[in-house]
N, C-alpha and C positions, 0 to 999 in steps of 0.2 A: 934797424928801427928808424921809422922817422916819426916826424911832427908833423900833426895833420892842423892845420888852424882852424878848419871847420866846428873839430870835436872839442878843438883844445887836449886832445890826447896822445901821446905817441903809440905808433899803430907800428906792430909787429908786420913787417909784409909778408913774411915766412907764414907764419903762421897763416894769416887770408889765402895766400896759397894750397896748401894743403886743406885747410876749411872745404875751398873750390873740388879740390880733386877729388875730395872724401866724399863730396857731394853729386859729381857725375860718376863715381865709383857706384854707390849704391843707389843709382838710380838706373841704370846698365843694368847690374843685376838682377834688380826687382821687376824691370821693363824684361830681359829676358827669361828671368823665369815663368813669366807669362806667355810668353812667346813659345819657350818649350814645355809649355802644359799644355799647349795648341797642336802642336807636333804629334804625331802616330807614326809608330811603324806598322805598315802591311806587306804582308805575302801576295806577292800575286802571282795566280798560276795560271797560265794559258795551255789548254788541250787540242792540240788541233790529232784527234784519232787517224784521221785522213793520211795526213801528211808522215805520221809515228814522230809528232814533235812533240814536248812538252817545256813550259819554260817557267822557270820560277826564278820572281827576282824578288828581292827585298829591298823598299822603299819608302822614304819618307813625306809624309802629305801634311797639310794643316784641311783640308777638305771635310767636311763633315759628313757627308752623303758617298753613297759607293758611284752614284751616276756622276756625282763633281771629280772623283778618284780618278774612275776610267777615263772621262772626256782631258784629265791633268796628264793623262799618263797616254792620250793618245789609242787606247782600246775601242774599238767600234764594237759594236754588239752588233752584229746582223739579226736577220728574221729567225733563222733557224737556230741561233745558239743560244746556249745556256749560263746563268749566275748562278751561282749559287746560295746570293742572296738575291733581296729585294735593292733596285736600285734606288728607293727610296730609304732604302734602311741607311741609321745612321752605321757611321763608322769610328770604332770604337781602336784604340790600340793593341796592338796585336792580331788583330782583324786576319782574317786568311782568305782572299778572291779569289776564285775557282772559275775561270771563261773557260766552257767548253765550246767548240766550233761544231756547229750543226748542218744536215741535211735535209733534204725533202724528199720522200719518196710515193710515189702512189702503189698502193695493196690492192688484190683481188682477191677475195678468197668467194671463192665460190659463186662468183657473178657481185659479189658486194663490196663495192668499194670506199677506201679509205686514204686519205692524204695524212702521211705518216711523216714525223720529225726525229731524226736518230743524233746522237754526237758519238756514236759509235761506227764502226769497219767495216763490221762485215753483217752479211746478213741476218747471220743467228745470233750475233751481240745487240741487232737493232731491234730483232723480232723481244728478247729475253728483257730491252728495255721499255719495247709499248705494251711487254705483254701479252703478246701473239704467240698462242701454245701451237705447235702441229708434231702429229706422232711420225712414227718412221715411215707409216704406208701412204703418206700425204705427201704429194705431186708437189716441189717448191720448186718454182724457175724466175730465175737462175738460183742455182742450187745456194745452199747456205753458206756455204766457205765462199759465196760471193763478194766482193768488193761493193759498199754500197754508194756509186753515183750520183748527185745532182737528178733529181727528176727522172729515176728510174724508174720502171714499172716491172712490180714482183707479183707473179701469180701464184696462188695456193691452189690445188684443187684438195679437196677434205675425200678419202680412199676411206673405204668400210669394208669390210670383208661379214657377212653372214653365213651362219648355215642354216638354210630350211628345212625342214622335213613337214613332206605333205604325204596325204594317204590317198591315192587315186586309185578308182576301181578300175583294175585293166580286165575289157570284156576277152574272153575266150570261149570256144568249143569245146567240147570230151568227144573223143574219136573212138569207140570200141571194136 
């Protein structure tokens, strides 16, 4: 202890001490627990079908937005690929990102075409995700267990099979 002349009192300096400490103790805590209610953990999973890669990492963000997520974590979104949310969606803890990596390919089915986007391999997992039905007598080139390329072009032709029956008068003679 000393004597402080100001107060006229004797002032514990032990005590002002600890006062101090107790005082950036809990203000660290309260400033951090703020801090970690900011915090999210996310999943993120990258699909590149192409490649037969998939990557899932688990991470922690203060980002609010999935588009501030990915551009923090270095994920480009190209033309053809796929979120699985909205990159305007907020993001919430626990959050799970699903980038799937996408293709472009051009369709013909029957003189008609179509500019088709798959994040799937092969041809009959890209057809079963736009939705492109074709039965077993239908002409697909390159056949379906095809590898689906950058800017390929897939022709369908649509096969019918009928049977007619018509009644036609066949002219003849009688010979006796």
């Amino acid at each position: 202890m000393f004597f402080d002349k100001k107060s006229n009192k004797y002032v514990d300096v032990f005590t002002k001490i600890v006062a101090v400490f107790m005082s950036v103790i809990i203000f660290c805590l309260l400033t951090g627990a703020v801090i970690d209610e900011q915090t999210k953990r996310v999943t993120l999973v990258t699909v590149d079908s192409f490649a037969d890669s998939e990557k899932t990492r688990e991470l922690t963000t203060r980002q609010n937005l999935v588009a501030e997520f990915l551009e923090e974590n270095e994920i480009e979104i190209g033309e053809f690929d796929r979120v699985n949310m909205l990159l305007e969606d907020e993001l919430t803890d626990g959050a799970e990102v699903v980038v799937r990596k996408g293709r472009m390919f051009t369709l013909n089915i029957d003189g008609h075409i179509e500019i088709i986007t798959t994040t799937h391999k092969t041809v009959k997992e890209a057809f079963d995700e736009a939705g492109v039905s074709v039965s077993q007598t239908d002409i697909v080139v390159p056949g379906l267990d095809s590898e689906v390329v950058q800017d390929m072009e897939i022709s369908v032709t649509r096969v019918s099979h009928q049977e007619i029956t018509e009644d036609v008068a066949i002219p003849f003679t009688t010979k006796e």
